[in-house]
C-alpha positions in Angstrom: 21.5 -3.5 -18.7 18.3 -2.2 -19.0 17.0 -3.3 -21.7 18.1 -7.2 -19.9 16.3 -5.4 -16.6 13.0 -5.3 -18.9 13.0 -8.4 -19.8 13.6 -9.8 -16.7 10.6 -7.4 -14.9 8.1 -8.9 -17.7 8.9 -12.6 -17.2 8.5 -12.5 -13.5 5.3 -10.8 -13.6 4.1 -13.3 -16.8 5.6 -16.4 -14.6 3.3 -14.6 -11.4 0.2 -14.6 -13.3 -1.8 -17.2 -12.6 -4.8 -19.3 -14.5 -7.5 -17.8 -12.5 -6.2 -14.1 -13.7 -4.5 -12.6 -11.2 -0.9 -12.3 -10.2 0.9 -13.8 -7.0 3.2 -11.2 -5.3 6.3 -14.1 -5.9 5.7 -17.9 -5.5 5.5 -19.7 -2.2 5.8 -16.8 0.0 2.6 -15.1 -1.5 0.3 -17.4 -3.2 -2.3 -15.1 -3.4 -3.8 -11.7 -4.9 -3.0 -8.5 -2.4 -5.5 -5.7 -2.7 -2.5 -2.9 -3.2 -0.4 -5.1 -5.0 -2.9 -6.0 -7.8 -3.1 -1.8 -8.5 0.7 -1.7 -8.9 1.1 -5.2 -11.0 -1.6 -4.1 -13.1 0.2 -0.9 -14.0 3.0 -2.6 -15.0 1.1 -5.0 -16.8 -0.2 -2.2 -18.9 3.1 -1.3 -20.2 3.2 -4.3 -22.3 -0.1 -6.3 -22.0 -2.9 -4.2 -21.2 -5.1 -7.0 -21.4 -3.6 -8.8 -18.1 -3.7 -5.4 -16.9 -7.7 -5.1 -17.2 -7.3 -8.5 -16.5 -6.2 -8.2 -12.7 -8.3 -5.4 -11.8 -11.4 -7.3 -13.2 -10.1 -10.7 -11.1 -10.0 -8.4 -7.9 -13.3 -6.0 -8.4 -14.9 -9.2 -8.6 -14.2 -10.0 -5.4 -15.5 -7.1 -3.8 -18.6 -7.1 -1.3 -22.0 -5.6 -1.2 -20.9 -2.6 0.8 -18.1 -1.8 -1.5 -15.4 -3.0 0.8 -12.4 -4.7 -1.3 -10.7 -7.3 1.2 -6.5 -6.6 1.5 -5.9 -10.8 0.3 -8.5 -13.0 -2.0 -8.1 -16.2 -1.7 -8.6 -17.8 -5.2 -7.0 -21.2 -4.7 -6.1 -23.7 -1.4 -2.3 -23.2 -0.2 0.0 -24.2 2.7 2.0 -21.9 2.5 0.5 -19.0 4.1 -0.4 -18.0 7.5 -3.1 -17.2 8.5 -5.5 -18.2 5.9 -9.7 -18.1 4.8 -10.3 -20.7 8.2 -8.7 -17.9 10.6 -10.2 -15.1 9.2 -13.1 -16.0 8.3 -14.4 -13.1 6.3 -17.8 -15.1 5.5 -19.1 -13.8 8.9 -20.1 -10.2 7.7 -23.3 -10.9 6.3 -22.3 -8.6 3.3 -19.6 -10.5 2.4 -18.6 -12.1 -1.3 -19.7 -15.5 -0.8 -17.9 -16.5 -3.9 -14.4 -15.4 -3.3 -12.5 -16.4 0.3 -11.1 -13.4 1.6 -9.6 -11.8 4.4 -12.0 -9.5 6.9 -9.8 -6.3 6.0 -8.5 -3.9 3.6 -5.6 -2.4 2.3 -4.1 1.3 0.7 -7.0 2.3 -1.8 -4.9 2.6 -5.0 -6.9 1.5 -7.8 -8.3 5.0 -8.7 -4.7 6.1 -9.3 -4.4 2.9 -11.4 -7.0 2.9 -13.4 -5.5 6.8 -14.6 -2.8 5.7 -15.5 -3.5 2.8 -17.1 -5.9 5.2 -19.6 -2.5 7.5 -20.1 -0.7 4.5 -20.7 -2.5 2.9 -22.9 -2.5 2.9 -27.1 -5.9 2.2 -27.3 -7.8 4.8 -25.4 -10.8 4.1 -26.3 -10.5 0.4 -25.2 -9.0 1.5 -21.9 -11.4 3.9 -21.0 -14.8 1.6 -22.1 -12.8 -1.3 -19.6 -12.8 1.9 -17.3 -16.4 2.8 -18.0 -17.6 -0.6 -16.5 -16.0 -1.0 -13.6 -14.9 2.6 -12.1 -18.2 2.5 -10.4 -17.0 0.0 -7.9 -14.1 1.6 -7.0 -16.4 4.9 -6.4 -18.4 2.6 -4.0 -15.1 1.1 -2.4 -14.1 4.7 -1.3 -17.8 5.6 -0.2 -17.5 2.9 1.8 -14.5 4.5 3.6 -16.0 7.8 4.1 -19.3 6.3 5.4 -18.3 3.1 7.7 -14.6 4.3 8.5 -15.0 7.7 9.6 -17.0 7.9 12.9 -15.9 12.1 13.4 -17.1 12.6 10.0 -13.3 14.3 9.8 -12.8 13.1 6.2 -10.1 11.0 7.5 -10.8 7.4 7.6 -9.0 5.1 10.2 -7.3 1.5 9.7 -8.3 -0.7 12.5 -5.4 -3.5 11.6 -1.3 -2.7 10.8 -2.0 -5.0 8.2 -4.6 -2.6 6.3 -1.8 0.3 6.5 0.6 -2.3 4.2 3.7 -1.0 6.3 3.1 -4.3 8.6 5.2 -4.4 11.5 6.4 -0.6 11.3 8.1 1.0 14.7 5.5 3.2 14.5 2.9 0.1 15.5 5.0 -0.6 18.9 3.4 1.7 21.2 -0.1 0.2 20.5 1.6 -3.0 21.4 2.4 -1.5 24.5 -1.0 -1.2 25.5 -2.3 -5.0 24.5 -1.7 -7.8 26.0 -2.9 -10.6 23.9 -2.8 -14.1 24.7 0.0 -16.7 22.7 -1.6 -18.6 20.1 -0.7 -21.7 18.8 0.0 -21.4 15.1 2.5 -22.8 12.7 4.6 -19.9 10.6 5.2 -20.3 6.8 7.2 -17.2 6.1 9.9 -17.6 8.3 10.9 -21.5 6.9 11.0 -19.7 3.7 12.6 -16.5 4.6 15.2 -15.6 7.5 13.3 -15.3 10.1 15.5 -11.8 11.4 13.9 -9.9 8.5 10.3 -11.0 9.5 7.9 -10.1 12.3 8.4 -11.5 15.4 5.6 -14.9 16.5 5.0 -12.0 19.8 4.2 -9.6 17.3 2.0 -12.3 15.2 -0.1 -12.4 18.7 -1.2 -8.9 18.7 -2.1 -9.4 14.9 -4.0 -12.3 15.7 -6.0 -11.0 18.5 -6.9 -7.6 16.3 -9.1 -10.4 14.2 -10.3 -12.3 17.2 -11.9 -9.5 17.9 -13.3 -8.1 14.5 -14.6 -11.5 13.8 -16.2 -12.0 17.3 -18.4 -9.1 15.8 -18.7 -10.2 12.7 -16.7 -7.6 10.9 -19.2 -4.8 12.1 -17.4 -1.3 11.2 -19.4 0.1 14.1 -18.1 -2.5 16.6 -14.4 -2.7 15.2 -14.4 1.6 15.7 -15.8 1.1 19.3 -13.5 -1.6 20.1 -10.6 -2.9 18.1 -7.3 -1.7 20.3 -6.2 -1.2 17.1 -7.4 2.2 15.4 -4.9 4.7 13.2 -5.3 7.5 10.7 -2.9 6.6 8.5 -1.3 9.0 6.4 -0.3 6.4 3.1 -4.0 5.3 3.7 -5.5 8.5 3.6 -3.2 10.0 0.6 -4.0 7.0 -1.4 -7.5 7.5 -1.1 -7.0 11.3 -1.7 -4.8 10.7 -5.0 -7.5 7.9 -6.6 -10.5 10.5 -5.6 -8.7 12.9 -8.2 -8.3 10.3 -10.6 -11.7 9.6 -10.2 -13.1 13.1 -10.7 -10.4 13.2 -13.5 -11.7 9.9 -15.1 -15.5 10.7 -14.6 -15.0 14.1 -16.7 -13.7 12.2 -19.7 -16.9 9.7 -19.8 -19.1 12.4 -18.6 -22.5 12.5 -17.3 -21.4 11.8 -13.6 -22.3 15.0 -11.8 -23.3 13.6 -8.7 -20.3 11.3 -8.2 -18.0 14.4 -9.1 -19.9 16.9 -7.0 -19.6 13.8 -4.1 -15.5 13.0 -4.3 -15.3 17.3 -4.8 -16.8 17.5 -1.6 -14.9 14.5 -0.3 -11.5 16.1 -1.2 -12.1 19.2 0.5 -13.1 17.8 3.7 -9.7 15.1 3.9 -7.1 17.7 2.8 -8.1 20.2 5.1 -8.2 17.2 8.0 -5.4 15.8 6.6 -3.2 19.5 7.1 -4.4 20.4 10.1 -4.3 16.6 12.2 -1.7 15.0 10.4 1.2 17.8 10.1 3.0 18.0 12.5 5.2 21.2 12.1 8.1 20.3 14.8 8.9 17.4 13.1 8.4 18.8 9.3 6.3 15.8 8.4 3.2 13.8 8.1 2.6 11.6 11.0 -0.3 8.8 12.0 -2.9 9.7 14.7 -3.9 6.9 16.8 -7.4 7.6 16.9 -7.7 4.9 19.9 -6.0 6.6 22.2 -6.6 10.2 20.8 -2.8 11.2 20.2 -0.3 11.5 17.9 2.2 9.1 16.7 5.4 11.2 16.2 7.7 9.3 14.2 8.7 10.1 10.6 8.9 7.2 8.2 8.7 7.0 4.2 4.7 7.4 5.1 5.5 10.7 6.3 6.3 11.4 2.8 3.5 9.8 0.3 1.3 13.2 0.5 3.6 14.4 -2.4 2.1 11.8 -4.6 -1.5 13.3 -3.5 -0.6 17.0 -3.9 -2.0 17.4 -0.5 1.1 20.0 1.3 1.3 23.5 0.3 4.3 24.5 -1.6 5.8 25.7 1.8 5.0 22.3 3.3 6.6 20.3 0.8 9.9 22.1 0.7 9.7 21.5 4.6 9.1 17.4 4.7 11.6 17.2 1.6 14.5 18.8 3.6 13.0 16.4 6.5 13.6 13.4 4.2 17.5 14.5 2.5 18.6 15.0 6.3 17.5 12.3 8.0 17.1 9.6 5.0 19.1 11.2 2.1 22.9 11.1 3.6 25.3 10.0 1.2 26.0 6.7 2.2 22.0 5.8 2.0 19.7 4.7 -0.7 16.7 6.6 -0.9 14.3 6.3 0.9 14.6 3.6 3.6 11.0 2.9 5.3 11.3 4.2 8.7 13.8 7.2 10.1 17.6 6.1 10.2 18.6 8.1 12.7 15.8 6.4 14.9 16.9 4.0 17.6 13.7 1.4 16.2 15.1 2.0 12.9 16.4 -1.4 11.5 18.1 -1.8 8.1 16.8 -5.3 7.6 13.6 -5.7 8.6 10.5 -5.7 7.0 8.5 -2.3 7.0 11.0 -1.4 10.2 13.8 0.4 7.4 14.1 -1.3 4.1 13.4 0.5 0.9 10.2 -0.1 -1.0 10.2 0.1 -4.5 6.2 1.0 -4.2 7.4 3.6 -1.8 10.1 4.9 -4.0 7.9 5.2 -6.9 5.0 7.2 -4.9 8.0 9.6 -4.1 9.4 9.9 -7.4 6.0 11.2 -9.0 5.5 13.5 -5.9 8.8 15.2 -5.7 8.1 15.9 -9.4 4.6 17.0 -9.5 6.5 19.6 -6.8 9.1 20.5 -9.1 12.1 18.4 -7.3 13.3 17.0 -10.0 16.7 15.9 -8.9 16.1 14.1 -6.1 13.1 12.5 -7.8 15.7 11.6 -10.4 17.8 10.0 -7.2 15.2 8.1 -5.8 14.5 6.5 -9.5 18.1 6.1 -9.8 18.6 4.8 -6.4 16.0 2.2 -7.2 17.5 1.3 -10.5 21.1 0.8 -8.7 19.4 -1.4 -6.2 17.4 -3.8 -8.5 20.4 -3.9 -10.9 22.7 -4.9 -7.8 20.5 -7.6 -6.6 17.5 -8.1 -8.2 13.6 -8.2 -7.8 13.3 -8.7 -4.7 10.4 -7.6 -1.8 12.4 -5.3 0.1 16.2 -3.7 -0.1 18.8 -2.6 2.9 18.9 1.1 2.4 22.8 1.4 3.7 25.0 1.7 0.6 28.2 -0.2 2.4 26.3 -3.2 2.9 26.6 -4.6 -0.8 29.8 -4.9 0.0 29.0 -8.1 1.7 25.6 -8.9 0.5 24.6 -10.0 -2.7 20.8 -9.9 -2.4 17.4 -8.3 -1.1 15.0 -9.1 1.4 12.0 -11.2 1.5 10.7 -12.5 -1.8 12.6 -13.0 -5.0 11.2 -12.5 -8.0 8.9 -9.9 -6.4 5.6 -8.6 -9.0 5.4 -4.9 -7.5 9.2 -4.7 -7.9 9.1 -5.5 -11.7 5.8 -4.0 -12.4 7.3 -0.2 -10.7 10.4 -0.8 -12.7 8.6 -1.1 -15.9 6.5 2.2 -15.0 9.6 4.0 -13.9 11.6 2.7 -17.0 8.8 4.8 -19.4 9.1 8.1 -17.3 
């Protein structure tokens, strides 16, 4: 089974990977290259062909703008088949913006310090690796001074998301209270997603209008950081965010030590690092809850709600011992019952909590594999070995798809995932998880 599992995982992502060298996330439903999802594919790339792993980091770098920003969606080639596209965002507008590559006007998770790690401790050929790594790790270094410098406005070391699609857990319950306090106006737009997909399991077009209006307004400023911090409804520390940015600093400083003769940059993320996970501790732990939670910097309060978020400091080493052992018995109690997969997306014993939804309680295999490196690096060995196994159970069940139902008595009546089939960041995890 697994070695047909393999197999399987390499042909989707060789079948993804397009001309223009990058991969699609799965055909028709994501015709493009996503910022997080390029760091993921690429490390399963690298399992097997490291050149189309250096490959679609170099196809997305290349992409990036003057200020180091790296947009969430590149648009390399015309399609109909997604909503909204380059002629609604209009990224051009930000007079530092790459005029050669169509993109969107925001980000996504900041993973691609973490990737390019472990695509040198991967790879055969160190030497190869680490010169591809040589060339291009100083635009990652800029992407995340660009964070601390144009994202930070309390100079906290905690950098806020102005857009629910820049946290990459879209319409999460954890979004619906800043909902509560928009009121956008209905546009007029035609949906792709949902003629391809169910439309139960996608956002909602009401919930499309508050995503809309978030870029009205960015663009009417012309994608000025300033402006968006002053005025975007929308504006969220974002614990996932803010670990991934903390885990690819280490990477960095990690990486930078090998080549050598990067003091300053070292002494900079060093000084980075301490700053964010002392913020991170003291704003974003909430000790009632035993768990990480989002801050919506907008409205200056917290969002208490524990989802698989709440969790992804593991992967970052960011709790103490003491804290870790606190959101892990969190996560087995509410998540980890019997009759659940590991780990669904948002809290099951939450009213919002919905099984099939999108970001809203499906598992993640992205998710999943953040969690099985951190309950390890913590010593937690056997539930890391669950959610890996949990994982493996669910893609052997039904395949590669986007997202899974998390309650175990449902494949007794369904016979496949959620969203895409075929889905890159599912194979490419897979792969990974399938070496460790």
């Amino acid at each position: 089974m697994a070695t047909n599992l393999t197999k399987e995982a390499q042909q989707i992502l060789n079948e993804n990977f397009q001309a223009g060298g990058y991969t699609i996330p799965c055909k028709g439903l994501y015709p493009f290259q996503w910022k997080w999802d390029a760091g993921f594919i690429a490390l399963g790339f690298a399992h097997y062909d490291m050149e189309k792993a250096k490959t679609e980091m170099k196809t997305l770098l290349d992409a990036q703008w003057e200020n180091g920003f790296i947009p969430h969606i590149v648009f390399h080639q015309k399609s109909d088949t997604y909503f909204p596209g380059p002629d609604f965002h209009q990224a051009e507008l930000h007079p530092l913006s790459n005029k050669d590559y169509p993109s969107t006007g925001m980000t996504q998770p900041p993973v691609l310090g973490f990737t390019l790690e472990k695509m040198y401790q991967i790879a055969q050929n160190k030497e190869d690796v680490l010169q591809f790594i040589t060339e291009n790790i100083g635009k990652v270094y800029d992407n995340h001074n660009y964070f601390y410098s144009k994202r930070d406005p309390q100079n906290e070391g905690l950098v806020y998301i102005y857009h629910n699609w820049e946290s990459g857990t879209d319409n999460s319950p954890l979004w619906d209270d800043i909902w509560e306090t928009m009121d956008p106006p209905t546009y007029t737009f035609e949906r792709k997603d949902t003629k391809l997909i169910d439309p139960s399991e996608r956002p909602s077009n009401r919930e499309y209008d508050h995503y809309l209006y978030i870029i009205d307004i960015a663009k009417a400023h012309n994608y000025d950081d300033q402006k968006i911090a002053e005025l975007s409804p929308f504006l969220v520390q974002d614990p996932l965010f803010n670990a991934m940015l903390i885990k690819s600093n280490e990477a960095m400083i990690d990486l930078y030590k090998i080549i050598g003769g990067n003091e300053d940059k070292i002494a900079q993320l060093e000084k980075w690092q301490t700053k964010s996970k002392a913020s991170f501790n003291s704003k974003l732990y909430d000790a009632e809850l035993g768990a990480y939670i989002h801050y919506d910097l907008r409205n200056e309060k917290p969002i208490r709600f524990v989802s698989s978020s709440s969790f992804s400091p593991l992967f970052a080493g960011i709790p103490s011992k003491e804290q870790a052992a606190t959101i892990i018995n969190t996560m087995m109690t509410k998540f980890g019952g019997d009759d659940m997969y590991l780990c669904a997306s948002f809290d099951p014993t939450n009213e919002r909590f919905n099984p099939k939804k999108y970001w809203r309680g499906p598992v993640w295999i992205n998710l999943n594999w953040m969690l099985y490196y951190g309950l390890k690096d913590y010593g937690y060995d056997e539930i890391a070995d669950r959610v890996k196994s949990d994982s493996f159970e669910l893609l052997s069940k039904v395949g590669f798809y986007e997202y899974f139902n998390p309650i175990k008595a449902a494949y007794d009546t369904e016979t496949k995932g959620y969203g895409g089939g075929n889905f890159s960041w599912s194979a490419a995890l897979y792969l990974d998880l399938m070496n460790q």
